[in-house]
matplotlib code that plots the C-alpha trace (Angstrom):
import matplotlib.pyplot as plt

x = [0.0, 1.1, 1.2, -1.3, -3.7, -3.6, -4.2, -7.4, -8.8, -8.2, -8.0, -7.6, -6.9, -4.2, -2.2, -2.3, -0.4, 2.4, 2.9, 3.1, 5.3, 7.7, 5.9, 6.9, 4.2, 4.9, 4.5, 1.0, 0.0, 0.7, -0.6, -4.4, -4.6, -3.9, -3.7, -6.7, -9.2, -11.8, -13.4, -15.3, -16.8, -14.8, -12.3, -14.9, -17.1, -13.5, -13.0, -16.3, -16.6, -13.3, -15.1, -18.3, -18.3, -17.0, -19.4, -17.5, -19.2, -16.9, -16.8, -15.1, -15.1, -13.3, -10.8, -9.9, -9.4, -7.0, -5.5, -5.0, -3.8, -1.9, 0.6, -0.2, -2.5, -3.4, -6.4, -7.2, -11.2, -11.7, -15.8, -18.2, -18.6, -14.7, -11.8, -8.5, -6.5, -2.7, -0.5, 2.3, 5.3]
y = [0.0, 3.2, 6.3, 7.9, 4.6, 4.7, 8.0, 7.8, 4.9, 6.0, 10.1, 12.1, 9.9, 7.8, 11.0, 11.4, 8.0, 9.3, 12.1, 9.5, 7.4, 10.0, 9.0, 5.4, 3.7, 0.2, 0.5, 3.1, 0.0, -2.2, 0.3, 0.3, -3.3, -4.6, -2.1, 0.0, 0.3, 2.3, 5.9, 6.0, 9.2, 9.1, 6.7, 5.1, 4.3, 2.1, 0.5, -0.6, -2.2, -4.0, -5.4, -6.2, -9.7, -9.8, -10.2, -7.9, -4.4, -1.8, 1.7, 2.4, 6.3, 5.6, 3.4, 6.4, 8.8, 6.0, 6.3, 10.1, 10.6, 7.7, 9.1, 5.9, 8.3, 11.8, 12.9, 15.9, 16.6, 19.2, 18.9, 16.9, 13.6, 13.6, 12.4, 11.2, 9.3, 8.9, 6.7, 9.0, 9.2]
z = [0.0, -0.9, 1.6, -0.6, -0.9, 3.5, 3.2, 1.0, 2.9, 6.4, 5.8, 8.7, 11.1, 8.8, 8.7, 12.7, 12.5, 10.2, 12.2, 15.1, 13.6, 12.0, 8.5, 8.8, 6.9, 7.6, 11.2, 11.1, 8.2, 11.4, 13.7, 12.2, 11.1, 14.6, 17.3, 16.6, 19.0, 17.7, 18.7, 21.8, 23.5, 26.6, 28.4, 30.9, 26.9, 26.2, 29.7, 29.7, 26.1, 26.8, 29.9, 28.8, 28.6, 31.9, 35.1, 36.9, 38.5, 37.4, 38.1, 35.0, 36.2, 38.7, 36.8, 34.3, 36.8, 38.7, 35.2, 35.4, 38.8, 38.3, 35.1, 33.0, 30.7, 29.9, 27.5, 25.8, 25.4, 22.1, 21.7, 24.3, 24.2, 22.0, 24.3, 22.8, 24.9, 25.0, 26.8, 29.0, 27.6]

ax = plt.figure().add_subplot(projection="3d")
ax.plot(x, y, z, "-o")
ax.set_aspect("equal")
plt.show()
């Protein structure tokens, strides 16, 4: 696949992951094949779609702002219900 094809199929957001992988096509190829998670309106939306099928009561809330105040994540909210979520570096 060329960089234009990825960038045609997957548009904005397939040029977020050039810029996050210094352009390296292979690995943002790599990147949305396998590692993509999908869009979600807010961390505690993710949490509890990747626990659904458990029985478990979660307060996933409470789990994302453990996250936070933690230093394993930090998120930047641009419209409501539109939270991107990064990994600290």
């Amino acid at each position: 696949m060329t960089k234009e094809q990825f960038l045609n199929k997957y548009g904005e957001l397939g040029q977020a992951l050039l810029n996050n992988f210094n352009s390296d096509l292979e690995t943002a190829i790599i990147a949305m094949k396998e590692h993509y998670q999908g869009c979600y309106r807010s961390i505690e939306d993710y949490v509890s779609t990747a626990l659904e099928d458990r029985e478990w009561k979660v307060d996933y809330k409470s789990i994302g702002r453990d996250l936070i105040l933690g230093g394993e994540i930090f998120i930047l909210e641009f419209k409501f219900n539109e939270v991107h979520v990064f990994l600290s570096v």
